[in-house]
C-alpha positions as CSV (number, residue, x, y, z in Angstrom):
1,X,-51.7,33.8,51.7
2,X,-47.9,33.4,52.3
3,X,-46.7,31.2,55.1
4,X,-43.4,31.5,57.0
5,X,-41.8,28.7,58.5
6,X,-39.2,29.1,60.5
7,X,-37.2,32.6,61.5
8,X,-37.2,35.5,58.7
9,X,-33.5,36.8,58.3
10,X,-32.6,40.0,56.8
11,X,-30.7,40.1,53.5
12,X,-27.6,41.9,53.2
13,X,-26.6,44.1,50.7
14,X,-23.4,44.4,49.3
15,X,-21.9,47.5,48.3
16,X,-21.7,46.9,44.6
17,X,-25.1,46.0,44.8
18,X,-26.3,49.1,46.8
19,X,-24.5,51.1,44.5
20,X,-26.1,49.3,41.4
21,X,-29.7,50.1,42.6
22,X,-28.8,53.5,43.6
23,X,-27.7,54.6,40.0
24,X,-30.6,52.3,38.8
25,X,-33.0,54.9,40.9
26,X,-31.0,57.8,40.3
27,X,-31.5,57.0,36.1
28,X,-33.5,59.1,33.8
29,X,-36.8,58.2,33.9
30,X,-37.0,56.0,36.5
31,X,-38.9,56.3,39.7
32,X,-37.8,55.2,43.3
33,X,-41.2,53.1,44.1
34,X,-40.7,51.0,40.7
35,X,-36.8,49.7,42.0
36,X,-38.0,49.4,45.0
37,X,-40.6,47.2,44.0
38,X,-38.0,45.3,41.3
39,X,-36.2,44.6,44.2
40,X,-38.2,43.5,46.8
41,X,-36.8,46.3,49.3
42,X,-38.3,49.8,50.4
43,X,-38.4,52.8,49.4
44,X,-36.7,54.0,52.4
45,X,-33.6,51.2,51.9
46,X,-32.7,53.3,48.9
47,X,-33.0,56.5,50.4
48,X,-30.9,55.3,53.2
49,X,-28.4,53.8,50.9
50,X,-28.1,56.9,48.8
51,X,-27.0,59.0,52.1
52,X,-24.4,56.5,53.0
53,X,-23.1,56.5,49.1
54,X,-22.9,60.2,49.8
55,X,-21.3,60.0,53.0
56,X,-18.9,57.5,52.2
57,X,-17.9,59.5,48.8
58,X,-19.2,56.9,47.0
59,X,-20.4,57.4,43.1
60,X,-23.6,56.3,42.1
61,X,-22.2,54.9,38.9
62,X,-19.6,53.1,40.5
63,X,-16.9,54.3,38.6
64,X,-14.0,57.2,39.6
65,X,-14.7,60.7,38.7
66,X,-12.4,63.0,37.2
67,X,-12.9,66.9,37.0
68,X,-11.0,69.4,35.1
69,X,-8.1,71.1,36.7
70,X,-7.1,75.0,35.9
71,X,-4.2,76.7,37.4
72,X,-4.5,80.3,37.3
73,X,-1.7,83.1,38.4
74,X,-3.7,85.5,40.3
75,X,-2.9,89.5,39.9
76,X,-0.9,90.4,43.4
77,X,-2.8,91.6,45.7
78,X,-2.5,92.2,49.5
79,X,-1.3,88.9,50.1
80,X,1.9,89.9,47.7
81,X,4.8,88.1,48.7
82,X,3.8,84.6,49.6
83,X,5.7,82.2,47.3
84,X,4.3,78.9,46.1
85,X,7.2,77.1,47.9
86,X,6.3,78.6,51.7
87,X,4.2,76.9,53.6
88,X,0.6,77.8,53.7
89,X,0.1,78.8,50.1
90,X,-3.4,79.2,49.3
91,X,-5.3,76.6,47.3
92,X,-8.3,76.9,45.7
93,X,-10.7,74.3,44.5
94,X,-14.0,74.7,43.1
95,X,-16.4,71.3,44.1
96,X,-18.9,70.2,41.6
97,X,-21.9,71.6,43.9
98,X,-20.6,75.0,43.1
99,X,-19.0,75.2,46.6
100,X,-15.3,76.3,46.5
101,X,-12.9,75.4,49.4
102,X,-9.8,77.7,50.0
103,X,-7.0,76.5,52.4
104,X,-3.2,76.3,53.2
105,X,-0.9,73.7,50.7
106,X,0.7,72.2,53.2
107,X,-2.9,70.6,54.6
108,X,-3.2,66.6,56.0
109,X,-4.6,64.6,52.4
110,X,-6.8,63.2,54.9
111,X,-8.5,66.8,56.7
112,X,-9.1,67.8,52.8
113,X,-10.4,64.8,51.9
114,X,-12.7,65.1,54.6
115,X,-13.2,68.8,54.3
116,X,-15.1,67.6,50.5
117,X,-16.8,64.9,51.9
118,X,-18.6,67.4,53.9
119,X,-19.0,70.2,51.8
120,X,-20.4,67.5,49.0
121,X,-22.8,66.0,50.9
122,X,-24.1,69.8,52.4
């Protein structure tokens, strides 16, 4: 029997360490129930920690990720005579979910940084 004296508080997380036991679940091999358990938390904390990783753009690992970059010159087409210097040149990029997200060049940083966010975590 365990006895309690006094009020229970809640731990808090930090985001290093929610991000540690994130990758820690996400690993080959492992299971969800046996962190969990490691860690004295639920099942559900991880879960929910995952999502807000995800939201938040976020790796599991911690650590920045970089993707390969191609620049192709696309055969003219009906679009002929847009230059790369107007703007509103089209940009393609191709997310690592297999999405691909086409817009204008002269885009806000922050409305494409967003626009991945979402289409990531779709």
């Amino acid at each position: 029997m365990e006895v309690l004296n006094g009020s229970e508080r809640r731990r808090r997380w930090s985001l290093e360490e929610k991000v540690r036991i994130v990758a820690e679940a996400a690993a080959p091999g492992s299971s969800v129930s046996e962190v969990a358990r490691r860690h004295d938390i639920s099942r559900q904390n991880i879960y929910q920690w995952r999502c807000e990783l995800k939201q938040q753009a976020v790796q599991p690992t911690g650590k920045a990720v970089f993707l390969p970059v191609e620049v192709t010159e696309d055969e003219p087409g009906p679009g002929a005579g847009c230059r790369r210097d107007m703007p509103g040149y089209p940009v393609e990029i191709a997310l690592r979910s297999g999405r691909t997200l086409r817009f204008a060049a002269d885009l806000p940083d922050c409305v494409l940084m967003r626009l991945i966010r979402v289409a990531e975590a779709a």
